[in-house]
C-alpha positions as CSV (number, residue, x, y, z in Angstrom):
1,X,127.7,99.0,90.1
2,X,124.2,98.1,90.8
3,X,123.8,96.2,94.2
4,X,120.3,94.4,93.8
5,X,119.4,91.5,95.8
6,X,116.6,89.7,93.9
7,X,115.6,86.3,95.1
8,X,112.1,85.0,96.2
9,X,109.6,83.2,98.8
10,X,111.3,79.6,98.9
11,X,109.9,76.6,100.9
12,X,111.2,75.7,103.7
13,X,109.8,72.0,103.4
14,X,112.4,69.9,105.7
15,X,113.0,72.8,107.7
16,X,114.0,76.4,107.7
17,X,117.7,75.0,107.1
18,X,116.9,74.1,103.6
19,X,115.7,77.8,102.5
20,X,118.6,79.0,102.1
21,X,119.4,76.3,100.0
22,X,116.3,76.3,97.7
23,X,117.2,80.3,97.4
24,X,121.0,79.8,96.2
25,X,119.8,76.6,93.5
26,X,117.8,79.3,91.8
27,X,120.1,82.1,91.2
28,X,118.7,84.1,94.1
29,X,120.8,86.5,95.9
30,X,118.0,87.5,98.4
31,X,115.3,85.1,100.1
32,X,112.1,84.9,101.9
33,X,110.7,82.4,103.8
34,X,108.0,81.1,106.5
35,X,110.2,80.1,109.7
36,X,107.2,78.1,111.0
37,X,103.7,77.3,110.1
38,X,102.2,79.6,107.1
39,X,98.6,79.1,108.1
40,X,98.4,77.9,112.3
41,X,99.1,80.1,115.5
42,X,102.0,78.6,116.8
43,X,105.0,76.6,115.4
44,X,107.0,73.8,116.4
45,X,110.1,75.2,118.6
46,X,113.5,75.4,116.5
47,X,116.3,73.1,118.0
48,X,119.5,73.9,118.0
49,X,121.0,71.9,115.5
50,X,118.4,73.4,112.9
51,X,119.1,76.8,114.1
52,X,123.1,76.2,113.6
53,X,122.6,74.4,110.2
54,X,120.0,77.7,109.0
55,X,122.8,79.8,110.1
56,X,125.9,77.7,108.3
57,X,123.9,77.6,105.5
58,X,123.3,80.9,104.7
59,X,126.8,81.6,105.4
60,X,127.9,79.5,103.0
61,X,125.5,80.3,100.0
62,X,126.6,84.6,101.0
63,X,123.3,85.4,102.5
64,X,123.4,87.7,104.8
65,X,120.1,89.1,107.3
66,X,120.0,91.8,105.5
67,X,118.9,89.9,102.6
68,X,116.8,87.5,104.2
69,X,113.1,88.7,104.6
70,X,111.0,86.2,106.7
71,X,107.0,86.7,106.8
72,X,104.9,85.9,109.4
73,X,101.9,83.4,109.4
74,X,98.5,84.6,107.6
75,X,96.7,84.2,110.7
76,X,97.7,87.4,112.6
77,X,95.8,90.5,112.6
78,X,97.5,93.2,114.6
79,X,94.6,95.2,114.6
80,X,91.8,93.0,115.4
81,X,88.5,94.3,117.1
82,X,88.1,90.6,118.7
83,X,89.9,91.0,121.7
84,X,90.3,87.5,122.1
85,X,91.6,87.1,118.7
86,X,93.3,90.5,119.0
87,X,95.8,88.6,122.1
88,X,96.2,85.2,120.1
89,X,97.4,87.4,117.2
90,X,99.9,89.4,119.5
91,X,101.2,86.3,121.0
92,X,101.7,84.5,117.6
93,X,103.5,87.9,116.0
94,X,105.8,88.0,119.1
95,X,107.0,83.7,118.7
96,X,107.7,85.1,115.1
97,X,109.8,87.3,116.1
98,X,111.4,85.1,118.8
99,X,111.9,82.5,116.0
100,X,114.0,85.4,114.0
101,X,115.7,86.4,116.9
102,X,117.0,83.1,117.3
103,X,118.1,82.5,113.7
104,X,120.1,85.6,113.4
105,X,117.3,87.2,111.1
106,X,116.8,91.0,111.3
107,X,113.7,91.4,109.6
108,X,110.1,90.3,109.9
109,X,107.2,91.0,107.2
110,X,103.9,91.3,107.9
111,X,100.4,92.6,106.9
112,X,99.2,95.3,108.8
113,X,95.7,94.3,109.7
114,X,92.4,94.8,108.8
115,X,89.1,96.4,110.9
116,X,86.8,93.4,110.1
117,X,84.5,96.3,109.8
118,X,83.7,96.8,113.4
119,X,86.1,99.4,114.2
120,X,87.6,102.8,112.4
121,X,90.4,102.9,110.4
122,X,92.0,105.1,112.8
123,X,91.4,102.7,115.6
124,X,92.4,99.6,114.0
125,X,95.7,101.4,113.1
126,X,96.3,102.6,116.4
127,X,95.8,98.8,118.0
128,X,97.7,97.8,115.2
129,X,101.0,100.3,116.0
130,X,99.9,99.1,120.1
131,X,100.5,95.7,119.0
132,X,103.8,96.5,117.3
133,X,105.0,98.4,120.4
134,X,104.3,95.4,122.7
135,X,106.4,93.5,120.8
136,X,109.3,95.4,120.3
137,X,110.1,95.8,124.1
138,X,109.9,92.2,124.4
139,X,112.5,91.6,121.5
140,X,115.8,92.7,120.6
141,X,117.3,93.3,117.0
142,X,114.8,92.4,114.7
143,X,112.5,95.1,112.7
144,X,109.2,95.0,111.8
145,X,108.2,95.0,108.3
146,X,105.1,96.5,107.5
147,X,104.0,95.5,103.9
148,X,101.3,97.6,101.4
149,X,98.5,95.6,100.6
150,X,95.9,95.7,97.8
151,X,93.3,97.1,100.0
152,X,91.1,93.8,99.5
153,X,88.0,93.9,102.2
154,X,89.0,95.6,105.3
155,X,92.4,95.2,105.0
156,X,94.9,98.1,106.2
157,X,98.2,99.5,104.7
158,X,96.7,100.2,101.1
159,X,98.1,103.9,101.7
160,X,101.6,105.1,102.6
161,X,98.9,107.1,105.0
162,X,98.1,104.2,106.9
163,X,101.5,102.8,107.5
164,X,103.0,106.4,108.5
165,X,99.9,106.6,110.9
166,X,101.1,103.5,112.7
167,X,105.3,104.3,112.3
168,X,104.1,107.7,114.0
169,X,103.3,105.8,116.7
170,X,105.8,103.4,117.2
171,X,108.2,103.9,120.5
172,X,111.5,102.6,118.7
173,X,111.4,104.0,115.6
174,X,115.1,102.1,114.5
175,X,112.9,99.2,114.5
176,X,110.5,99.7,111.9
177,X,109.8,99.5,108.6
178,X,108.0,99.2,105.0
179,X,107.8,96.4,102.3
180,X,106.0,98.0,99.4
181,X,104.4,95.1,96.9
182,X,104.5,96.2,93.2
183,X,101.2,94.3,92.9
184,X,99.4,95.7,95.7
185,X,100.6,98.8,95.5
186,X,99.6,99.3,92.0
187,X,96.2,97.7,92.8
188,X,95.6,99.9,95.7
189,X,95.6,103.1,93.0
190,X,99.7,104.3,92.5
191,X,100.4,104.2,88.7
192,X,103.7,102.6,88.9
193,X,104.0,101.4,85.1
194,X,103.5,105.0,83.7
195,X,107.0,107.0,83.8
196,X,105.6,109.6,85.8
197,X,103.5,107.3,87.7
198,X,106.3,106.0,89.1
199,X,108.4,109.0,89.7
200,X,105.1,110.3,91.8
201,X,104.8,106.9,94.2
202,X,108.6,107.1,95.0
203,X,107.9,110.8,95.9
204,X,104.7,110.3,97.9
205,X,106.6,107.8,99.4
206,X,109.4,109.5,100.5
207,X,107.1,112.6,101.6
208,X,104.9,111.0,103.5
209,X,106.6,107.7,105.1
210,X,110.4,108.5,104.4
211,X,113.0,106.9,101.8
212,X,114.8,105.5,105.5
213,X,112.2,103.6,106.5
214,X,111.6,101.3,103.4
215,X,113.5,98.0,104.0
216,X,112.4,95.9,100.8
217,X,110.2,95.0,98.3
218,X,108.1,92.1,97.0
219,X,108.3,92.5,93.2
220,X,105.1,91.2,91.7
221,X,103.2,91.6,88.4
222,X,99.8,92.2,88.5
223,X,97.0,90.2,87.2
224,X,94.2,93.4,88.0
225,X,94.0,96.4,86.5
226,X,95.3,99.5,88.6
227,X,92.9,100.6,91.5
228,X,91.1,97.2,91.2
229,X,91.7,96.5,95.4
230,X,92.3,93.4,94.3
231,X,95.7,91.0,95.4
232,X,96.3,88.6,92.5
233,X,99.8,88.4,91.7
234,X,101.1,87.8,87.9
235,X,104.8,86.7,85.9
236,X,107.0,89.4,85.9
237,X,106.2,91.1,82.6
238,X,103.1,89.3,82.1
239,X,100.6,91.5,83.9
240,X,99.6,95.2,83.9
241,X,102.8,96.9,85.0
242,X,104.7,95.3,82.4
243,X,108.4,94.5,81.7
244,X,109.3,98.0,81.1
245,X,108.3,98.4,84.9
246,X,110.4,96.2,86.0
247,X,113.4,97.2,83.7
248,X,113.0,100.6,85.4
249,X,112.9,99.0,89.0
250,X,116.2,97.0,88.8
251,X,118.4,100.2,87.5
252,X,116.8,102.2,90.3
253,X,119.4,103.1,92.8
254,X,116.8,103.4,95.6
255,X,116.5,99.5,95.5
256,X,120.1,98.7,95.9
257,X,121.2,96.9,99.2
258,X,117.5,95.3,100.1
259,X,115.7,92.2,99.5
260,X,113.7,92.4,96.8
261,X,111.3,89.2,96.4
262,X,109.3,87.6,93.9
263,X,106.2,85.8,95.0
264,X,105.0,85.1,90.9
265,X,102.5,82.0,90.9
266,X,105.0,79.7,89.5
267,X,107.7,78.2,91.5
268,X,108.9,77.1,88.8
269,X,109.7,79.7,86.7
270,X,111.3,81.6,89.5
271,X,115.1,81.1,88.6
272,X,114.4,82.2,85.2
273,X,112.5,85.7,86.4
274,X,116.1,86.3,88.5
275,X,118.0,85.5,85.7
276,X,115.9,88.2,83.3
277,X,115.9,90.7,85.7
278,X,119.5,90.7,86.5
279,X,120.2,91.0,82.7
280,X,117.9,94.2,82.3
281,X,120.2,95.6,84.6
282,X,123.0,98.1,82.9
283,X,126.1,98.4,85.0
């Protein structure tokens, strides 16, 4: 029996207690959220009684942490030349993952960084897996999520290169991980829609990151063409991987038992993308 987890990137509009419950009135069986402020340094502290109702609610709508993938504000750059902006960006990243720590969560996603063209690649993905480090041995039990990007300006983690460069460098190595985006991905240059495309990504993948360390997926169409570098996500089936993309995603065992997230420009039209993907799905 497959064991997919599809849901999406919910609002958390009243507070991070009502995600869960905007996730389970759509059908989803998997969620990701903001648990502060998507666009400002620091966030408002959680209290207690929105901690415990977060926590009862997910409990009683069957999500676990393992199917809960929070995302951190778009502010941070882990691999900033600025130092100035390089420590507000590592002070930020680490209240994110206080803020999971204290709602039970167990994952955090996050865009690598970018070199602002100032630095190497090489060096901005060193400070980058620096900056992870840091943060790890000031928290305890949740993993960092590093997720593909399109490539777009300087932006870092367009190659499973690039992320295994920083995982090589990371101390505790049971504490990090990969989100690879469908959209970005195929934008950054893998084929995924063509059969053997797709069979080659999983392979690179596996070859040069590892199958172990990839913890969940954002499942986006593309509105670009493949190796545009360009991050413009599109309905599922209405872009240029396709449906038969995304049929071929949902009966892939690899998939099973992670969160795997929509972030498709129409709110909207979310419950009915879960609903068509779980049907494509042969048992």
């Amino acid at each position: 029996m497959n064991k997919k987890y599809i849901g999406a990137h919910v609002s958390a509009e009243g507070g991070v207690q009502n995600a869960p419950l905007h996730a389970a009135s759509i059908g989803a069986r998997a969620f990701a959220l903001f648990t502060g402020f998507s666009n400002r340094w620091k966030s408002k502290a959680l209290t207690t009684a929105t901690i415990d109702a977060f926590r009862k609610n997910c409990e009683d709508n069957g999500f676990s942490s393992s199917q809960i993938l929070p995302h951190d504000n778009f502010l941070i750059n882990l691999g900033c030349p600025d130092a100035e902006k390089l420590e507000k960006s590592r002070e930020s990243f680490l209240q994110e993952m206080q803020r999971c720590e204290q709602l039970g969560l167990t994952l955090l996603n996050f865009h690598p960084g970018s070199h602002l063209n100032l630095i190497t690649e090489e060096e901005c993905l060193n400070l980058i897996a620096e900056s992870i480090n840091i943060t790890l041995e000031k928290t305890t039990g949740v993993t960092a999520v590093l997720e593909s990007t399109a490539g777009q300006g300087s932006n870092l983690g367009w190659k499973f290169e690039h992320l295994a460069h920083i995982i090589d460098r990371i101390e505790d190595k049971s504490r990090i991980g990969v989100c690879v985006d469908t959209c970005h991905s195929h934008s950054a240059g893998y084929n995924l829609p063509d059969p053997q495309g797709y069979d080659q990504t999983w392979k690179e993948f596996d070859e040069i990151i590892g199958r172990d360390y990839l913890k969940a997926l954002h499942i986006n169409d593309n509105k670009r063409e493949l190796g545009s570098h360009i991050d413009r996500h599109e309905l599922i089936g209405k872009g240029s991987l396709g449906e038969e993309f995304f049929i071929r995603l949902v009966n892939d065992p690899r998939f099973d038992n992670m969160p795997l997230i929509l972030e498709t420009p129409d709110p909207d039209n979310w419950a009915n993308e879960i609903k068509w993907l779980y049907s494509q799905i042969r048992n």
